[in-house]
Steps between C-alpha positions, in 0.01 A plus 500: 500500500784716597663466131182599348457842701867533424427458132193738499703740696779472250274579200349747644809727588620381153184659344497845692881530400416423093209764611793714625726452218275577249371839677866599531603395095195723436564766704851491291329474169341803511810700656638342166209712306485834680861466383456412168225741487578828690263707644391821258505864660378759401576877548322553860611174668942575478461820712271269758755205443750687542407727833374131650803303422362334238731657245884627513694673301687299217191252484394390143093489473254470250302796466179557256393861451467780198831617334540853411770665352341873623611556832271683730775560790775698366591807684435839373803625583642281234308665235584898584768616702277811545252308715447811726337737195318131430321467826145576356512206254638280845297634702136411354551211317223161450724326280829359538721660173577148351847464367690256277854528556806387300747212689755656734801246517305264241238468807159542392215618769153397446180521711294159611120545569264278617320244306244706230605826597380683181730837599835677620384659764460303833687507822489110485823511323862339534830553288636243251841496375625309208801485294508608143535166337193391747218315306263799674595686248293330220187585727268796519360726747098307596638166456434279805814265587650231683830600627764290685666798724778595778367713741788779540597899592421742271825523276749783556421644151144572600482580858481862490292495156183253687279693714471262863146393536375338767387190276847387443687611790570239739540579875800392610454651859326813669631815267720278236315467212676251160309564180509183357392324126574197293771366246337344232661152410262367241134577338257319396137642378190477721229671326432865325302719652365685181580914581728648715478880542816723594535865453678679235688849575828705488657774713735806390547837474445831257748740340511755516234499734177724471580795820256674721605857488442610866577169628717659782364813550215425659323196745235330250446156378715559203786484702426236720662148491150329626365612118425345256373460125339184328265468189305170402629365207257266272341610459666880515351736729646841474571723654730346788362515867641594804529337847661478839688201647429608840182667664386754264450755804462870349618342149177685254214264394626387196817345645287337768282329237779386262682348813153309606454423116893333471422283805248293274673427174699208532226349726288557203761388266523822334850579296644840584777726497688648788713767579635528856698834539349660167624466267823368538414152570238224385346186501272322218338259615216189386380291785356126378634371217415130463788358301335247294308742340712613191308778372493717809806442559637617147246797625646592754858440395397805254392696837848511633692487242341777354513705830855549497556576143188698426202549721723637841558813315179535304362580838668797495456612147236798671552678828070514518350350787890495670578739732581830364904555683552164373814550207507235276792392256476507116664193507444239793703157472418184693714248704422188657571378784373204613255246297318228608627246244882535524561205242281713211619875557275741344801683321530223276149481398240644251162596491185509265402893544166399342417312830559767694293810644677834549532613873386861432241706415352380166395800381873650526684664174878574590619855381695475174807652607504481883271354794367823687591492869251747654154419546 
């Protein structure tokens, strides 16, 4: 009897170890397949992974999100050194000014999004870097991809162009802040996402420069670096309007609506002109321009093209409806700056004048000998 309980007792430990056995090969199967197939991130979980441990520096992940060659977090100061006679543009912005840059040290930079993001402009946004030989570079800006990626710092070459924002700064400890982003190692497609919208604009200066004539003789708004100028541009509505980047206080009425009347146009999408410190600085620029749409883009391609090289100065082909001390040049040349597509620079290009309104009065004859500078 004694064998037989022995026996049973035998098979039965037997059976709860093959029990055991096979838990514990299973358990080490599928180890085997998260490693074979690696968890996918995507934009919002590194900064979590990495401020819970999750994630360290020099990791390589999979990440899934939208590519985007337009950046949305380069720092102003890059564009103009002149940033304090800029501050009204800075100052009252809804849209990031979406840049595409050239490679500094064959090092591309590149924006990820997440997954169907249809435009530019989000703070849900991290850096990606990639070489110049990088397969990234047969992709476009809306494409959705797959990308097998080392999270690292922001490269040397960019760290003073990338403005830090707090979606891809990592928090190392209490008032030490890393920006952080991701070296792309390979690409593979995901999906399209069908229109992606950046915006389209350039920055520079006049000369010679239309002059105020009592600009330092006496306290007005002429002389004040708060003013401003700015005209909507397509379509053209002259004259140019005037505004205030700061409380309008005493400024007159008219200044006090223009300023209200600025605050709307980009939420509106409207295109416009600027001119911060009239008239010796400006700003054309067209919020929304979904690049998968060829027409308006070969539209608005005209726009700015045509700004520097014609339709700045037409605006100042009358002194009516400008203010009457203001002396204006018979000759006014324009420089750029800053553009947002650094790879295509507007220098280089052409345009179709047919496609393009005039930004002045239309009912306007020039003199035929000289432009008269008195009103």
């Amino acid at each position: 009897m004694g064998r037989v309980m022995s026996t049973d007792w035998q098979k039965t430990i037997i059976s709860i170890y093959q029990i055991l056995q096979m838990t514990t090969n299973t358990i080490k199967a599928l180890k085997k397949i998260r490693r074979i197939i690696p968890k996918e991130y995507s934009v919002a979980d590194i900064k979590d992974g990495l401020e819970t441990g999750e994630l360290h520096f020099g990791d390589k992940i999979n990440v899934v999100g939208t590519f985007s060659e337009y950046l949305p977090f380069i720092d102003p100061k890059f564009m103009l050194r002149e940033l304090s006679h800029w501050s009204i543009t800075r100052a009252q912005k809804t849209l990031p000014r979406t840049v595409r840059l050239e490679a500094i040290d064959d090092t591309y930079c590149g924006a990820l999004f997440p997954l169907y993001q249809k435009d530019a402009f989000p703070e849900e946004t991290i850096p990606i870097f990639y070489s110049i030989d990088s397969r990234l570079l047969e992709h476009f800006s809306g494409e959705m991809l797959e990308m097998k990626c080392k999270i690292t710092q922001v490269p040397v070459m960019y760290r003073n162009l990338i403005s830090r924002k707090e979606f891809f700064t990592f928090q190392k400890e209490e008032n030490v802040a890393v920006p952080f982003g991701l070296q792309v190692l390979n690409v593979e497609p995901y999906g399209l996402v069908g229109s992606f919208e950046i915006n389209a604009w350039l920055i520079g200066n006049l000369n010679p420069l239309p002059r105020f004539k009592s600009r330092a003789q006496q306290q007005s708004c002429f002389n004040c670096k708060q003013f401003f100028s700015f005209m909507t541009i397509d379509p053209p509505d002259y004259p140019p309007r005037y505004g205030c980047s700061v409380s309008a206080g005493d400024a007159p009425d008219i200044v006090k609506k223009g300023s209200k009347e600025f605050l709307t146009l980009e939420k509106k999408g409207i295109p416009y002109v600027i001119f911060p410190d009239p008239f010796r600085l400006f700003e054309v620029f067209y919020p929304s321009i979904d690049l998968y749409n060829e027409a308006k883009r070969k539209h608005v391609h005209n726009i700015l093209v045509s700004a520097t090289k014609q339709n700045l100065e037409q605006i100042f082909m009358t002194s009516l409806a400008l203010p009457s001390n203001l002396e204006i040049p018979e000759k006014i040349e324009t420089k750029v700056d800053f553009q947002y597509d650094q790879r295509k620079k507007f220098a280089e290009q052409v345009f179709d004048p047919a496609d393009v309104p005039v930004w002045g009065c239309p009912n306007y004859e020039p003199e035929p000998k000289e432009r008269s500078h008195e009103n």
